[in-house]
Structures are given as C-alpha cells and as structure tokens.
C-alpha positions as CSV (number, residue, x, y, z in Angstrom):
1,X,79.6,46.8,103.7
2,X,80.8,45.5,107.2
3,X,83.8,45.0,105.8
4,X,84.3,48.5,104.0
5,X,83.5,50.3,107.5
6,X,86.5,47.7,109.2
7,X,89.1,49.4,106.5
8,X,87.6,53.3,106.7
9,X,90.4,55.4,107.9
10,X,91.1,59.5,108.0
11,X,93.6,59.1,105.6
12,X,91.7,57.4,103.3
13,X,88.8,59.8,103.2
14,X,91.2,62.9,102.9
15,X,92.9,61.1,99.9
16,X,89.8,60.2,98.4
17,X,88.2,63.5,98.6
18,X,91.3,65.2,97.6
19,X,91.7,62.9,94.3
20,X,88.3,64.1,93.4
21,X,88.7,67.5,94.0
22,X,92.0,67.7,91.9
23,X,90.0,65.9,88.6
24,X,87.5,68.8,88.8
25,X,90.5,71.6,89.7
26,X,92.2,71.6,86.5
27,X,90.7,69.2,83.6
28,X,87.0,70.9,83.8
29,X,88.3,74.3,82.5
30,X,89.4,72.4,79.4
31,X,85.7,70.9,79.2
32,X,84.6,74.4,80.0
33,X,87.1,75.4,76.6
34,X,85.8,73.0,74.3
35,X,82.0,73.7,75.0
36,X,82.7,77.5,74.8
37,X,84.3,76.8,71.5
38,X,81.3,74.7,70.2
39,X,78.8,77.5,71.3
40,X,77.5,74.8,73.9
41,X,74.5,76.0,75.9
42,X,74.9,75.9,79.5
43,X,72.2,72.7,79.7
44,X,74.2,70.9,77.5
45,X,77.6,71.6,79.6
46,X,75.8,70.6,82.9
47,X,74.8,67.2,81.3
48,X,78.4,67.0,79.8
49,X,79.7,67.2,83.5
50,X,77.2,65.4,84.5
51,X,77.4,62.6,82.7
52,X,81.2,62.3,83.0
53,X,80.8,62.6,86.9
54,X,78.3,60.1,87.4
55,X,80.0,57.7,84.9
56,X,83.6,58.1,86.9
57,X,81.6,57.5,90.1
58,X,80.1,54.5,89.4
59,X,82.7,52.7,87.6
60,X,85.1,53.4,89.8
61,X,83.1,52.3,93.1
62,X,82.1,49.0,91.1
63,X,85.8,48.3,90.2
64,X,87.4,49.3,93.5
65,X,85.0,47.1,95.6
66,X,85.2,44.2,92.8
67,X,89.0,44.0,92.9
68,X,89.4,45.9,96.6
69,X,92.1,47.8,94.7
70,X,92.2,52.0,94.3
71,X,90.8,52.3,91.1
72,X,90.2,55.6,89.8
73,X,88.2,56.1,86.8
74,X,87.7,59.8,85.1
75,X,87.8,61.4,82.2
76,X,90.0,61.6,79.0
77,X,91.9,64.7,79.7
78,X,93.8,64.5,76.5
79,X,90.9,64.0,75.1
80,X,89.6,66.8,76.5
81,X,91.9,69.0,74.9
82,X,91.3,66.9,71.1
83,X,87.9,68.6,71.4
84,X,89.0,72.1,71.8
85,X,89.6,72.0,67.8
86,X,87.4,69.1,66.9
87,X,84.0,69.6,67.9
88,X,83.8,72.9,66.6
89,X,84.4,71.4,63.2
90,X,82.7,68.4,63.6
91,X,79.7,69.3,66.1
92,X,78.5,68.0,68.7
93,X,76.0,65.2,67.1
94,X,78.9,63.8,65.1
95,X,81.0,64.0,68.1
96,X,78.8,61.4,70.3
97,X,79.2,59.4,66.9
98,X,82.6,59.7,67.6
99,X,82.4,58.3,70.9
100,X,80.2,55.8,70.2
101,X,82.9,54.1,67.7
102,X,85.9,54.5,70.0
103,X,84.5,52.8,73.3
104,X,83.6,49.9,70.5
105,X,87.2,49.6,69.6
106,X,88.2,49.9,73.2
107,X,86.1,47.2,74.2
108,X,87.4,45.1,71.4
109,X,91.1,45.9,72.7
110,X,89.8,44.9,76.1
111,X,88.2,41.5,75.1
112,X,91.4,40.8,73.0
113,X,93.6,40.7,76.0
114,X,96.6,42.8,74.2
115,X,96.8,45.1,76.8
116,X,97.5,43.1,79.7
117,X,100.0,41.1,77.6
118,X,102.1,44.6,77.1
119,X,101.5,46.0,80.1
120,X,103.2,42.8,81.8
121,X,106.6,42.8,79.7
122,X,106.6,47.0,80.9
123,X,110.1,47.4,82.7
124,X,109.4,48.4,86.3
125,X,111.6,51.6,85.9
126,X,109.7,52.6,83.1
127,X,106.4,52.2,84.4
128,X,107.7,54.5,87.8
129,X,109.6,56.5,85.3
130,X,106.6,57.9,83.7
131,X,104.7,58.1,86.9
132,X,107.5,60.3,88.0
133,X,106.9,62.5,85.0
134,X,103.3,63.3,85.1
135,X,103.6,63.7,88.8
136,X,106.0,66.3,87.8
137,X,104.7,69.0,86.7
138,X,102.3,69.3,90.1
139,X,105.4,69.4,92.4
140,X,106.6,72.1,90.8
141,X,103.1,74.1,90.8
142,X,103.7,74.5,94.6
143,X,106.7,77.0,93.7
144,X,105.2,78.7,91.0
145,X,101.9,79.9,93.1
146,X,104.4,81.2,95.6
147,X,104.7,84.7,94.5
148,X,101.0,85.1,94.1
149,X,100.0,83.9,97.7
150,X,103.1,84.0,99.9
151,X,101.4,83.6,102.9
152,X,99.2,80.9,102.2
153,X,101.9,79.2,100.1
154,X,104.1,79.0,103.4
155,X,101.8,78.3,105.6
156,X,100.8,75.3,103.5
157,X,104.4,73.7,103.3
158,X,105.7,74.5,106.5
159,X,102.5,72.3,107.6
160,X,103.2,69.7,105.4
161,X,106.8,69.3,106.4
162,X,106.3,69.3,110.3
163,X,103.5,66.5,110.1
164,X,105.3,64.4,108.2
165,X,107.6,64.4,110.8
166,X,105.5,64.2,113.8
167,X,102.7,62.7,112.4
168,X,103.1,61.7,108.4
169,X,99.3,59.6,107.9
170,X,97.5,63.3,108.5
171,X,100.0,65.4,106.6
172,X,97.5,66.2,103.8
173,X,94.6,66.4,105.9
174,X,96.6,69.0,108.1
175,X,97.9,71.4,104.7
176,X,93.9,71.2,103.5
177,X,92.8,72.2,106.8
178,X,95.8,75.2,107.3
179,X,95.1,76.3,103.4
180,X,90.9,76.4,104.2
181,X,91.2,78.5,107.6
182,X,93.9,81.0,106.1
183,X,91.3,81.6,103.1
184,X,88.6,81.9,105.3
185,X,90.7,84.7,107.6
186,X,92.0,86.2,104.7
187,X,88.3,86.8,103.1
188,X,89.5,85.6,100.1
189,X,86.3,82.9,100.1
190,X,84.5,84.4,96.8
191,X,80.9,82.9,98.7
192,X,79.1,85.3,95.9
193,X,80.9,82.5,93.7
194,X,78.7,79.8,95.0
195,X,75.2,78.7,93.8
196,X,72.8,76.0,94.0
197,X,71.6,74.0,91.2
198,X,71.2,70.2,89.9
199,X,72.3,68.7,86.6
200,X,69.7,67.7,84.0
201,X,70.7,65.2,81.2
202,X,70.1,66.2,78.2
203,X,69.7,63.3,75.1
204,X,71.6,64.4,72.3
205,X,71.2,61.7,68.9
206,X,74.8,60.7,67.2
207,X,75.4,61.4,64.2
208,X,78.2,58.6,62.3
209,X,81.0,59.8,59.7
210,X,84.2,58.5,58.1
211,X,85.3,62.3,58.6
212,X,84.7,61.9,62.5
213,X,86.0,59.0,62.8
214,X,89.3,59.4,61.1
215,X,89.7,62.3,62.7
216,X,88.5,62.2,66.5
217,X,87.2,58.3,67.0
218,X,90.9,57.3,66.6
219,X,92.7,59.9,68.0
220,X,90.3,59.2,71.1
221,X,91.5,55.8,71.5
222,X,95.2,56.6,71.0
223,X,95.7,59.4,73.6
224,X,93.2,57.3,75.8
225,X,95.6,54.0,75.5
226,X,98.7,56.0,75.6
227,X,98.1,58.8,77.8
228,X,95.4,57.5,80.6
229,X,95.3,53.8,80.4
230,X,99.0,52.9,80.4
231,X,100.0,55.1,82.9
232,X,96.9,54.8,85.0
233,X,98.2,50.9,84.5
234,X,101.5,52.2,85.4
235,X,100.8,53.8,88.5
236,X,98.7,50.3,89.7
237,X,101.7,47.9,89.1
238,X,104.2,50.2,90.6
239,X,102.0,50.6,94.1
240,X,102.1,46.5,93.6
241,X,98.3,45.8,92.4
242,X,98.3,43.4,89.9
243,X,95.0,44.3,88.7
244,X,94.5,43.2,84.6
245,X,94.0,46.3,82.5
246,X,91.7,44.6,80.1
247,X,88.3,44.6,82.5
248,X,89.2,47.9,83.6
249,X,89.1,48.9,79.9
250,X,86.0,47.2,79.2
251,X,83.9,48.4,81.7
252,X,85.5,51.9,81.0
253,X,84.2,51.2,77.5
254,X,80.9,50.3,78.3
255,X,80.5,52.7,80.5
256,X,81.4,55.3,78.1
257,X,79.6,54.2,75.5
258,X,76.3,54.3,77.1
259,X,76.9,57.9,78.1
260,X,78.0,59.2,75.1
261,X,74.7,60.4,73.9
262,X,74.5,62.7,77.0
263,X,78.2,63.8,76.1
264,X,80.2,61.8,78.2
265,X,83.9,61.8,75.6
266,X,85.4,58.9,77.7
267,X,86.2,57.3,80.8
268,X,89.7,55.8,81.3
269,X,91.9,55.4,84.4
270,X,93.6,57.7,85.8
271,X,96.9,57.9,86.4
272,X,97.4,61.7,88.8
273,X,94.5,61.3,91.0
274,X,95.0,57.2,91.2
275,X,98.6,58.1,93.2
276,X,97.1,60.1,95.9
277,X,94.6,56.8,96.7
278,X,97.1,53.8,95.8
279,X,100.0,55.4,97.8
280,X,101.0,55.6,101.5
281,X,99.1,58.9,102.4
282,X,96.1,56.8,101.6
283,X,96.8,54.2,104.7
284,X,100.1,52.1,105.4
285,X,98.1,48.6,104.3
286,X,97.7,48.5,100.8
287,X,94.7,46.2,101.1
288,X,92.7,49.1,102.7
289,X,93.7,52.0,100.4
290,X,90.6,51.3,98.0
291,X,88.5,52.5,100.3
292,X,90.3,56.0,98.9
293,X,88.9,55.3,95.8
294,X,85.7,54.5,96.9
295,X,84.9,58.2,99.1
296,X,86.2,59.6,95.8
297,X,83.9,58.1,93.6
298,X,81.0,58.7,96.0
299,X,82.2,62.5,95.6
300,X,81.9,62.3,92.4
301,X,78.2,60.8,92.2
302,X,77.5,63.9,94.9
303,X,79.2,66.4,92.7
304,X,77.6,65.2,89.5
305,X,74.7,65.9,90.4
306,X,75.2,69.5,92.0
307,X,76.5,70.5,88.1
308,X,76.6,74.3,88.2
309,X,77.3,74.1,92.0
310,X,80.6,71.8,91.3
311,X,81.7,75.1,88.9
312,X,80.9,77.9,91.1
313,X,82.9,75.6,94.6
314,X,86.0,76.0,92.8
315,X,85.5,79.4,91.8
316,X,85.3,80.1,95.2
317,X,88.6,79.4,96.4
318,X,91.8,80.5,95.3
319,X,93.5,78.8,92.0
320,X,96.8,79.0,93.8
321,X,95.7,76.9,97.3
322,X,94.4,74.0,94.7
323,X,97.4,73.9,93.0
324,X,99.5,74.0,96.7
325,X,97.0,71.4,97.4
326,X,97.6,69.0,94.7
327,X,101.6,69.7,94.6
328,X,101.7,68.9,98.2
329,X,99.9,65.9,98.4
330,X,101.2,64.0,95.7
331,X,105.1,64.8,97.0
332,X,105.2,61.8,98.8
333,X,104.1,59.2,95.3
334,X,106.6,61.5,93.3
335,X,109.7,61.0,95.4
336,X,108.8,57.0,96.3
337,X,108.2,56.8,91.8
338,X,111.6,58.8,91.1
339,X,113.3,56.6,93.6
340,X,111.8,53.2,91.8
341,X,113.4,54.9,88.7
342,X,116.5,55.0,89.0
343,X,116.7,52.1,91.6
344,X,118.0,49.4,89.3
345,X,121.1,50.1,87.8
346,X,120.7,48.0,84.7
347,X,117.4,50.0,84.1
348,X,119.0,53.6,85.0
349,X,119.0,54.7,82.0
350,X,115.8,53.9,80.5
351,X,114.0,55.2,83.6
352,X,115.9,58.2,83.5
353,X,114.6,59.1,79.8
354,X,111.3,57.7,80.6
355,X,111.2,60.7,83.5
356,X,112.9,63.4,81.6
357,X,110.4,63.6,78.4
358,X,107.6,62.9,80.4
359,X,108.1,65.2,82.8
360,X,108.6,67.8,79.5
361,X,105.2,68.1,78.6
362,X,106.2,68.0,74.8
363,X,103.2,67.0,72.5
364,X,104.1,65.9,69.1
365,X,102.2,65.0,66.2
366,X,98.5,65.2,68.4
367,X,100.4,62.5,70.9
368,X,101.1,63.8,74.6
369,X,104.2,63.8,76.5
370,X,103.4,60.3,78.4
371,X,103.3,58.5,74.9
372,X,106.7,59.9,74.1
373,X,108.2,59.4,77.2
374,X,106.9,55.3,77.1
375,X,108.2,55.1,73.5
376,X,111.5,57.1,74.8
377,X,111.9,54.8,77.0
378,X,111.4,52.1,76.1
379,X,114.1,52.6,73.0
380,X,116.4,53.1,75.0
381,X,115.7,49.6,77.0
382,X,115.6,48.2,74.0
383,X,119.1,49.6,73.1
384,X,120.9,49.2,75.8
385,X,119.9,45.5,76.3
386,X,121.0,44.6,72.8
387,X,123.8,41.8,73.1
388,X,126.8,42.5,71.5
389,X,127.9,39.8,69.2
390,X,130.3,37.7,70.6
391,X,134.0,38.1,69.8
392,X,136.0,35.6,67.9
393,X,138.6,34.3,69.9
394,X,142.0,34.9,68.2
395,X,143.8,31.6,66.1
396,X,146.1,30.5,67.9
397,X,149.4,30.8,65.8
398,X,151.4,27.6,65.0
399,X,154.9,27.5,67.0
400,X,157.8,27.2,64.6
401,X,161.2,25.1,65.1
C-alpha cells in the first residue's frame, strides 16, 4: 500500500478514471441491445452489469498490483455484439452454458502456453499496427461530433492542444474539466437523468447444448483471442511490458467462469481503454502507470455496484462530449502506435496493412476487423520476407584458339 501511495499521480487517476468511463460510454449500449432483444428484465440486466463490473474490477486490481503493470480487464465487446443474435435464439440459460464451456477452453489455452509462444514471434509493427487501427476510429469521433456541439467540440480541442504545450501531463485532465463546466453552463446536464439504485445478483442455472456450443461457446473464444486478447497483448508489448499473456488469460477465465451464472459473457483484456493507462498521459515512468489501472478498476467495483445509477450518469451528459473525451485522450497512444508502424522500413509494409484493415472496421464471416487486420498483416510479412532463390551464376564459356 505504502508503495502504491509513493507512485499515485494526477495523471494517473485522470487516466484511470477516464479508461473506465470510456468501457461503460459505448460497449454497455450493446449489452443494453442484446438484453432488450432477449426480453431481459431489468433485474437481470443490473446483475449482468453487475457482474461484469465487479469481475473487471477485481481482476484487473489483482493483476496490475501482481505484475505492477496497467492491466485492464473488461468485457468481450465483440462478444457483446455475438449476443445481439444469439441469446434470443438460444436464451439466456443456455447462454451461461455457453460461457461456462468457453472460459474452460480459455483456461486450457492459457495453461498450454500457446499464446505467449505467438504473441512473442508478433512483429513489432504489427502489434503497433493494429493498435493504430482500433485507436482509429476514436480520433476520428472528435470531428464527427463537431457539427452537433460546436461549441463544446472547440472548446475541448483548443484545450487539449494548448496544454500539451504548456503543460502535456494534465492535458486530459484540463479537456474533462473544460467539457464538464461548458455542460454545466450550457444546462445541458439531463440531472432528471440520474437515479439512485444498487445492483442485485441474480442466480440464473446453465443450461449445456451441442447447439450453444457450436454456435456461441466457440465463436466466444475466437473473437475473445483475436479481437481482445491479442491486441490487449498488443498494446502491452508495444508500451514495453513484457507481461505473459497466458496468466492474464487464466485468471480472465476463471474469473469469468465463476460469474457466468449471474451473466457475466467474458472478461478479456482490453486493448482501447489499456492505451489511455499504459501510455505517457498516464505518468512519464512506466513503472508507475499501473497505478492507472488500479483507480480504474476501483471505479469499476464503485460503479458495479451503483447498477441503474452507472446507466442513468451517462445519460446525463452529452453523447458527443464522451466521444470528444475519448478521441482526445487517446491522440497521444494513436500518433506514438502509427509512428512504431511504419518506423522500420523492412516492416513498412506489413504495418502499413496491419493499420489500414484494422482501422476499416470490416467484419467478415462473424470475425472483426482486428482479426483481419493481424491475419492481413501478417501475410504480407510473411510475403515479403520470402527469400528469393538464389541465382545460378552463369558457366563460364570455354575460350577458343
């Protein structure tokens, strides 16, 4: 403890709080989709959140302080968006079957050690390649919200760009504090918005199937490897931890697996919210930026347990300064990942790619754009490193007389 009070810094707890609050900004709503699609009661989406929250919270605070490296557990967003379709088909009892199975095959990925074997042969650009890309589409939010709230908007960059001049550490803290006070003046603060009530779990019995697990167990672990673990591994190895995946996946695993029954779909590094706490804006010394992590988690432990209160806070303020918010903060991990990129020229290429399809968004065949850009990229290594069979030197030709 004496020792995580020594490394607290500003920074830090703006980063950390920030991380949380961009989790809960965007991938809820698709939580919020997939339960309204089910016909979940409202009890059972509080313990849903709740037991995601508190889940995140823990295994992130037990991880970062284990390692004293940012690591940011939170839900499957991909997976998220698999049970938009899924658990209206399947329901929800065969659904935390579902789970059950696919933190066991996790946790047998983990113990196997496979992981860490592939994620140490991953090409540097490649890994800040794809970084790049899902950082992407969050830069670019900034510009779109611009119409909507010009003022705020504005305000909100022009902030951002004059303290990272003067004063670069408190940049983000300084845009959340500008955006905050001009929604407060501007009345836009929906306060009818906000209410006041815990989370209760609710127990809900699993159900197992060869029909739920063909057809959300395994797609579960997929998106999970491809589309939260590697780049959340990604993001890790190009801030310079040298963390091992596999314990990260088992405890995620574990963790899952005994929250399942209260509808907990999977916990898995992140990869978005792990940039704002592994990079500079979190504190200049890399050995002190877990402490990031560990003010997130705590928020998430807090906000866990408020359930319906977490939903109504971000109904309260505007959608556009969270996505300002997000864009903002997560400029300066974007540029530093882009530059990693394309840094090595032998690699140009294949971090270039890597970027570009990412960056795309495509989905193909249930697999998201981070999968496609690794396997993109990757090829393209691949290709471009082939060696070229040597060419025969010509005979030399016999002088005549």
């Amino acid at each position: 403890m004496k020792a995580l009070l020594n490394d607290f810094s500003l920074p830090a707890l703006v980063a950390g709080l920030l991380a949380t609050t961009i989790s809960y900004a965007g991938p809820l709503v698709l939580i919020f989709h997939a339960a309204e699609s089910a016909g979940l009661s409202q009890a059972l989406l509080s313990s849903w959140v709740w037991a995601i929250s508190i889940g995140s919270g823990v295994l992130g605070l037990l991880l970062s302080l284990r390692y004293r490296t940012p690591v940011v557990i939170a839900w499957s967003i991909p997976g998220s968006a698999l049970l938009v379709g899924a658990l209206p088909e399947l329901g929800l009892n065969q659904a935390i079957g579902a789970y059950l199975v696919a933190n066991l095959i996790l946790l047998l990925i983990a113990l196997s050690g496979s992981f860490d074997r592939l994620i140490a042969r991953l090409p540097g650009s490649i890994a800040a390649g794809l970084q790049a890309g899902i950082l992407f589409a969050f830069g670019i939010e900034v510009f779109k919200a611009l119409p909507e709230q010009p003022l705020l908007i504005a305000s909100m960059f022009v902030t951002y760009l004059l303290l990272r001049r003067a004063a670069p550490r408190y940049a983000v803290a300084g845009v959340l504090l500008v955006g905050a006070a001009l929604t407060l003046l501007g009345g836009q603060l929906r306060s009818e918005a906000l209410v006041l009530q815990l989370a209760t779990p609710q127990w809900i019995a699993p159900e197992f199937s060869l029909a739920a697990t063909l057809n959300l167990a395994l797609p579960l672990v997929l998106v999970a490897l491809t589309g939260q673990f590697m780049p959340g591994m990604a993001v890790l190895r190009n801030a310079g931890y040298a963390t091992p995946a596999s314990p990260i996946i088992g405890a995620s695993a574990l963790g899952g697996a005994l929250l399942a029954p209260f509808g907990c779909h999977g916990l898995n590094l992140a990869a978005v919210t792990a940039s704002l706490c592994t990079g500079r804006e979190a504190h200049e010394d890399p050995e002190r930026r877990y402490v990031a992590a560990v003010v997130g988690c705590l928020a998430y432990l807090a906000l866990g347990i408020g359930g319906a209160t977490l939903v109504s806070l971000f109904a309260a303020f505007p959608a556009a300064l969270i996505a300002a918010l997000a864009g903002l903060a997560l400029y300066g991990a974007f540029s530093e990942a882009l530059a990693r990129s394309l840094n090595e020229a032998a690699e140009r290429d294949a971090g270039l790619f890597t970027f570009l399809v990412t960056a795309s968004g495509v989905s193909f065949l249930g697999l998201s754009a981070a999968f496609w850009g690794l396997l993109f990229g990757i090829g393209a290594h691949l290709l471009l490193r082939l060696r070229r069979p040597p060419i025969p030197a010509p005979r030399a030709v016999p002088a005549r007389d």
